[in-house]
KEGULUM-342953 format. One record per atom (N, C-alpha, C): x, y, z; residue in one letter. Coordinates in Angstrom, 3 decimals. Example, Ala and Ser with C-alpha at 12.3 -4.5 7.8 and 13.67 -1.06 7.14 Angstrom:
13.190; -5.690; 7.800; A
12.300; -4.500; 7.800; A
13.200; -3.300; 7.800; A
12.850; -2.250; 7.080; S
13.670; -1.060; 7.140; S
12.900; 0.030; 7.870; S
***
This chain:
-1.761; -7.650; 20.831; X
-0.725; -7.943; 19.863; X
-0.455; -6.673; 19.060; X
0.796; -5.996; 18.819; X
1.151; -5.217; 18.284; X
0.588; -5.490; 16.479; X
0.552; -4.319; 15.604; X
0.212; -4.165; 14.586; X
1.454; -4.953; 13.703; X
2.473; -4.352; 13.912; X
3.801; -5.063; 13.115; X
3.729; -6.417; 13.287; X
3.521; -7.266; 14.709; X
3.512; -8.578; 14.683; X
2.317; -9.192; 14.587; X
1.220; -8.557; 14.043; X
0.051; -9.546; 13.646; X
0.196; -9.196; 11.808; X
0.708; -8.520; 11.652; X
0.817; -8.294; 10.123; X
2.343; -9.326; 9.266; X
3.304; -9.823; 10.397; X
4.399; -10.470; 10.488; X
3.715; -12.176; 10.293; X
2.660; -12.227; 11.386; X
1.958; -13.363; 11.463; X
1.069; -13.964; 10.078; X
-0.017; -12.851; 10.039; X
-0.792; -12.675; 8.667; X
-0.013; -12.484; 7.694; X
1.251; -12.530; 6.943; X
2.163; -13.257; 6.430; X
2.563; -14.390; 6.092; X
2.576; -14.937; 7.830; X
3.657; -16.271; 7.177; X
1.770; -17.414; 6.962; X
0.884; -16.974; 7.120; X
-0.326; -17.280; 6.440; X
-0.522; -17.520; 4.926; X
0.521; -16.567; 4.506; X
-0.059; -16.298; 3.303; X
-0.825; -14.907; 2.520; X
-1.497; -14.267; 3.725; X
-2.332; -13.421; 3.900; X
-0.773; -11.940; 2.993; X
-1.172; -11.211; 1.947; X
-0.906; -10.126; 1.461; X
-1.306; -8.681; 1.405; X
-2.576; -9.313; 1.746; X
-3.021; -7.671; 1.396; X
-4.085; -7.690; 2.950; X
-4.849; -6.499; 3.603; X
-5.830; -6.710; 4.562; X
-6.314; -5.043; 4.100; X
-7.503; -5.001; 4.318; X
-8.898; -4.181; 4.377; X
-8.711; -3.951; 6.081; X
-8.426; -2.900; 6.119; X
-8.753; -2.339; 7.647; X
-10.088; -1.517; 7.594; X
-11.024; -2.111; 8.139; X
-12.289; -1.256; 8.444; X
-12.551; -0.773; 10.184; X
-12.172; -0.034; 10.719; X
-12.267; 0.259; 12.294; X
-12.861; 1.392; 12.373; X
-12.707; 1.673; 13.271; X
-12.603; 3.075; 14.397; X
-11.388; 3.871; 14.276; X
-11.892; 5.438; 14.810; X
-10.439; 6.069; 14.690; X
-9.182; 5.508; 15.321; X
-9.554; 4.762; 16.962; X
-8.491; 4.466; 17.074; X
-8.063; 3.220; 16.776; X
-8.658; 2.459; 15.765; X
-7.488; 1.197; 15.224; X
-6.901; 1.773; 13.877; X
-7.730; 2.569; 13.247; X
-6.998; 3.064; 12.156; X
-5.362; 3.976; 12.597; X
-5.544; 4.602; 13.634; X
-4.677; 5.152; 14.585; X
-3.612; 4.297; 14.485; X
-3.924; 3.037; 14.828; X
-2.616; 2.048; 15.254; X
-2.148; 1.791; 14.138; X
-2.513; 1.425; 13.086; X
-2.296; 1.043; 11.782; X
-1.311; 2.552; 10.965; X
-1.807; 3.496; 11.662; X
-1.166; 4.811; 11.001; X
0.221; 5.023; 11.517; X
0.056; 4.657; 12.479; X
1.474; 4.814; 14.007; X
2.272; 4.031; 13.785; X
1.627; 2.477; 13.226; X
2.758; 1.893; 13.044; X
3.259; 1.976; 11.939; X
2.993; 3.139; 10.918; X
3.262; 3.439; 9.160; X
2.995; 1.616; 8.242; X
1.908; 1.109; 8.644; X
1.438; 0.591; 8.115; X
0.109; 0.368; 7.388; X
0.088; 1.579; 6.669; X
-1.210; 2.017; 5.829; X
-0.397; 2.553; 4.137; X
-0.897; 1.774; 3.574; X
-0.299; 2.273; 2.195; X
-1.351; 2.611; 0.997; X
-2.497; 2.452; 1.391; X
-3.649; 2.795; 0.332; X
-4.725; 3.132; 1.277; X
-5.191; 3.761; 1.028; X
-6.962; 4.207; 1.874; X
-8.061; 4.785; 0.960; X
-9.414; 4.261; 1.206; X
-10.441; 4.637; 0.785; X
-11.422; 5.331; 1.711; X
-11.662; 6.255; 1.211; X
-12.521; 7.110; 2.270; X
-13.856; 7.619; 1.382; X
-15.224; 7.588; 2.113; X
-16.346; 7.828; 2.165; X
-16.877; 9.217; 2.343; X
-17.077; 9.813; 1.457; X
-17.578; 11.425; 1.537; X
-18.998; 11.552; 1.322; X
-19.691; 12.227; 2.216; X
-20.872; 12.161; 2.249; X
-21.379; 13.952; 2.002; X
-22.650; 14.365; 1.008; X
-22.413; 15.483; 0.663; X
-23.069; 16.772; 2.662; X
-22.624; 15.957; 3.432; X
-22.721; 16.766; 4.831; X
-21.970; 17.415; 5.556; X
-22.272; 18.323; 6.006; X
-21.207; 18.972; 6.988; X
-21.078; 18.367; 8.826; X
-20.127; 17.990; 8.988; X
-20.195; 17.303; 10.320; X
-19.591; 17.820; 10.967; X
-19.228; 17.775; 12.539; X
-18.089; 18.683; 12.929; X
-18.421; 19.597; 14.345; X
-17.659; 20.359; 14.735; X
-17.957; 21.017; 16.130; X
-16.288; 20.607; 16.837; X
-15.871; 21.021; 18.124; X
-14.928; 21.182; 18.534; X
-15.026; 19.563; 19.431; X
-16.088; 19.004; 19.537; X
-15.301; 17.361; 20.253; X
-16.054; 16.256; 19.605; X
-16.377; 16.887; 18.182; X
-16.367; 15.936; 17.082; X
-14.842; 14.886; 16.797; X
-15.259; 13.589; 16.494; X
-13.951; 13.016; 16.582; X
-13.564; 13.033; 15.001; X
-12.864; 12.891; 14.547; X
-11.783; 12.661; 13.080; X
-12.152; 11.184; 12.564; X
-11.489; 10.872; 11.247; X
-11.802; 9.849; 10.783; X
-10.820; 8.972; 11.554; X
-9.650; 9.341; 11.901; X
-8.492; 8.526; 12.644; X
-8.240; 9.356; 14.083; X
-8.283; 8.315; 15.091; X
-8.001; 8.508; 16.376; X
-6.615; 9.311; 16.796; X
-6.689; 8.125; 18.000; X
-5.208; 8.585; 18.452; X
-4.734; 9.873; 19.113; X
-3.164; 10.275; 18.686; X
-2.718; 11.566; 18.741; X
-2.877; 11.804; 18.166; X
-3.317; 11.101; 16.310; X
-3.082; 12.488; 15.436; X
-1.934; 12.657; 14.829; X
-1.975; 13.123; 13.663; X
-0.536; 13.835; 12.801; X
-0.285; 15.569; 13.541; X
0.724; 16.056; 13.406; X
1.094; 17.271; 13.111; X
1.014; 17.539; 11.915; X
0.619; 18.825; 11.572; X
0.587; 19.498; 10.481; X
1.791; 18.677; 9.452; X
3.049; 18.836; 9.804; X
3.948; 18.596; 9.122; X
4.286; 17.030; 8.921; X
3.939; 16.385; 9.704; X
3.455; 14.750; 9.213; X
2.375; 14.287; 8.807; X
1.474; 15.015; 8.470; X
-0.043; 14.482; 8.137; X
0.528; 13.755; 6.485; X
0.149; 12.376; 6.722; X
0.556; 11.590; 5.600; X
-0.601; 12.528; 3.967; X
0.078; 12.010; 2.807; X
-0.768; 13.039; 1.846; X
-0.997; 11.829; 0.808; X
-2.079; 12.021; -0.053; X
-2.588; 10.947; -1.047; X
-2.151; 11.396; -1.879; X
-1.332; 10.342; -2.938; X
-1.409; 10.218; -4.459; X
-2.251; 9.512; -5.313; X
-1.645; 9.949; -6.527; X
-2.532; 8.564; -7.530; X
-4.117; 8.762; -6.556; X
-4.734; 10.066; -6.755; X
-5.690; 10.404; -6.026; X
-6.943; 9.755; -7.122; X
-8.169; 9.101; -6.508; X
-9.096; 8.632; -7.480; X
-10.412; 9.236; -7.062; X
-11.659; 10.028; -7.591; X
-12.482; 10.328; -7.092; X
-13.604; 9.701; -8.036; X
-14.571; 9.021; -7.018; X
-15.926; 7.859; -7.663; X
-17.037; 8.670; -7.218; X
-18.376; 9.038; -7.954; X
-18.979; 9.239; -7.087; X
-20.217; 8.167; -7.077; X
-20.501; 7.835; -6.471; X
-21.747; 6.942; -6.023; X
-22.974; 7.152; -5.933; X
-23.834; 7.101; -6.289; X
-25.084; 8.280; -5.897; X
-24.705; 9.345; -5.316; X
-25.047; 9.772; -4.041; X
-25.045; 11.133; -3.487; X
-23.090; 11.465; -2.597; X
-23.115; 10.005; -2.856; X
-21.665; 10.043; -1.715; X
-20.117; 10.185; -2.932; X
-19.314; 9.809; -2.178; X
-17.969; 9.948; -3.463; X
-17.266; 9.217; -2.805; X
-16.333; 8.262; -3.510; X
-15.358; 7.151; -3.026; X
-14.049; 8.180; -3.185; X
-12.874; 8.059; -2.581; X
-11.738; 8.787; -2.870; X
-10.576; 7.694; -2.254; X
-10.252; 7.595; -2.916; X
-8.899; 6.196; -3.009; X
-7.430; 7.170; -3.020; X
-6.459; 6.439; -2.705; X
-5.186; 6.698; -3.061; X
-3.982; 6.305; -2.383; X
-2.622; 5.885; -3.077; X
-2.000; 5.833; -1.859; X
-1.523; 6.824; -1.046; X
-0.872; 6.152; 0.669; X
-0.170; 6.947; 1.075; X
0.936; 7.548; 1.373; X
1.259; 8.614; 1.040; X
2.909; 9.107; 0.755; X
2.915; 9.982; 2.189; X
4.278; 10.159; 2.268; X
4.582; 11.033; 3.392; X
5.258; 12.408; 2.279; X
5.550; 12.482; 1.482; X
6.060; 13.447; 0.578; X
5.404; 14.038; -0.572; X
4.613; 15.062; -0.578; X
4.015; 15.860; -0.855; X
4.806; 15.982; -2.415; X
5.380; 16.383; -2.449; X
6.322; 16.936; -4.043; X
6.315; 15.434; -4.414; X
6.947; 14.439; -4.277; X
7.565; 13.628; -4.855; X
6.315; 12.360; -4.841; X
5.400; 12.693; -3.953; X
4.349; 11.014; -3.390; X
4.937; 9.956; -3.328; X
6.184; 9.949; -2.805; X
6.979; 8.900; -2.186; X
6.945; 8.700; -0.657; X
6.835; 7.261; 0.068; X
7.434; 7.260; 1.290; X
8.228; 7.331; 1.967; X
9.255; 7.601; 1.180; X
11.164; 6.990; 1.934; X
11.545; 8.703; 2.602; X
10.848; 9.979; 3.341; X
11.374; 10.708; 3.506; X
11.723; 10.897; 5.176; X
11.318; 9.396; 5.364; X
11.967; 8.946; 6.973; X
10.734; 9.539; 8.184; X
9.782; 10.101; 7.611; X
8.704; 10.270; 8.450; X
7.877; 9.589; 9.219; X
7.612; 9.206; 10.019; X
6.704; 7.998; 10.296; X
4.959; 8.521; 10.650; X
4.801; 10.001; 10.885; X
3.435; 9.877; 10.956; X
3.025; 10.267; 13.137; X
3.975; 10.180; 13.244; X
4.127; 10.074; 14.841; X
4.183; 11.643; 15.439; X
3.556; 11.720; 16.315; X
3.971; 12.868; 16.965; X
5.765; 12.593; 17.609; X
6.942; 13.831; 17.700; X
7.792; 13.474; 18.482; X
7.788; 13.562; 19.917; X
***
């Protein structure tokens, strides 16, 4: 089931808001289909990484020039880790969504 029509469905439920907790690639789908408007992410004080280390989000991936950007940025820290909240804008200057981007490779 596509992302748009289980979120169409989880609607006529009732259902408003959903917590996506996945893998890179469901967060992927959720990104692709520009249906992500807030994210919380988990920082841990480690360095992780190497060349076929995977990302927090799957998929293809943004381009540089679509990589969605956080506003209304919040930083928690937790014991050793840090919560970082915010929504997501496609517009950098303004932290608005409406600049017709979707997040997609073309």
């Amino acid at each position: 089931m596509s992302i748009p029509r289980l979120l169409r469905r989880l609607a006529r439920e009732g259902v408003t808001s959903l917590l996506v907790e996945g893998g890179g690639e469901t967060l992927w789908e959720f990104f692709r289909a520009d249906r992500v408007d807030r994210v919380a992410v988990f920082l841990a004080p480690r360095i992780l990484g190497g060349r076929g280390a995977p990302g927090g989000v799957g998929g293809q991936g943004f381009t540089l020039r679509s990589t969605p950007w956080l506003s209304d940025v919040e930083v928690e820290c937790l014991g050793e880790d840090f919560l970082i909240t915010g929504l997501v804008s496609r517009n950098k200057r303004t932290g608005r969504r409406g600049d017709g981007e979707t997040g997609r490779r073309p």
